[in-house]
N, C-alpha and C positions, 0 to 999 in steps of 0.2 A: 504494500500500500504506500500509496505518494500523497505526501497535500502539498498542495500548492497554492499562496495567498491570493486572493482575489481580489487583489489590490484597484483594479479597473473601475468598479466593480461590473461583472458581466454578467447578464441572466444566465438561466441554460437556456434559452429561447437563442438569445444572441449568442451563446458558446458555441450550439447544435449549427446555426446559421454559419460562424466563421468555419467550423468543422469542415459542412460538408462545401461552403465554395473554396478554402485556400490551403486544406490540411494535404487535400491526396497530393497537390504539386508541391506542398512542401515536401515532404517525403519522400514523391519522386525525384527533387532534383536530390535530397541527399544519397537516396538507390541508385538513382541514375536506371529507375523502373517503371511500368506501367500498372502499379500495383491497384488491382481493384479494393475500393474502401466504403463499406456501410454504416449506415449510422442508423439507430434508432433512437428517440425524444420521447417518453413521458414523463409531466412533472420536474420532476429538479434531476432528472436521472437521464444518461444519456451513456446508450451503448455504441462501443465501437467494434466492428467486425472486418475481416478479412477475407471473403470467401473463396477466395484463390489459394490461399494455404490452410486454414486451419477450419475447422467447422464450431457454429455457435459463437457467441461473443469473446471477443479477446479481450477486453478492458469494459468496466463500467464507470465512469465518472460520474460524481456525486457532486452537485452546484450546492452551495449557500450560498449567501452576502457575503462572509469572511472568506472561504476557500475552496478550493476544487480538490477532492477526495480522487483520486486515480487505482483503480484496484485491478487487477492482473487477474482473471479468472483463471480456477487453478483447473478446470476442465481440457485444457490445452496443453498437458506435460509435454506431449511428445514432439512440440515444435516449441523453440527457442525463438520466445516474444520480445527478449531482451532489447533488440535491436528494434526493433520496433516501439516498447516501450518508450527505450530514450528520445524518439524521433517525438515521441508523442508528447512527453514530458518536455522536452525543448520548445515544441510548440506551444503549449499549455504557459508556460512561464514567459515566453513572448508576446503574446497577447495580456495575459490576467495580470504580470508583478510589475 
């Protein structure tokens, strides 16, 4: 689990909005890929998936006023989210602190 301060402050309305128009090219320029990226929005909760590599959600973030909660589902062992994580958590702190 990651928190991250929600220093901006950003809804998850506006997190889910930046997500899905500027995260998969940020990403890709750091892959240098065309990695396919889903997102799912209810309430203050916002999934993020992969469905090119891994099956079910790969991260759930959790919005408040103060922070962004990032959680690593553990459903996904057999693929190494790591990299992807940090890509995620880079973004995340780019936008919110």
């Amino acid at each position: 689990m990651t928190t991250i301060k929600n220093v901006q402050p950003l809804s998850a309305e506006d997190l889910y909005d930046l997500l899905k128009k500027e995260f998969a090219a940020y990403a890709d320029s750091k892959m240098d890929s065309g990695l396919s990226i889903e997102y799912a929005h209810v309430h203050d909760i916002i999934n993020v998936s992969f469905p090119e590599v891994l099956e079910g959600n790969a991260f759930t973030i959790i919005v408040s006023d103060d922070e962004l909660t990032l959680e690593r589902n553990e459903e996904n062992v057999d693929y190494d989210t790591e990299l992807l994580e940090g890509y995620l958590v880079d973004f995340l702190k780019e936008k919110c602190e």
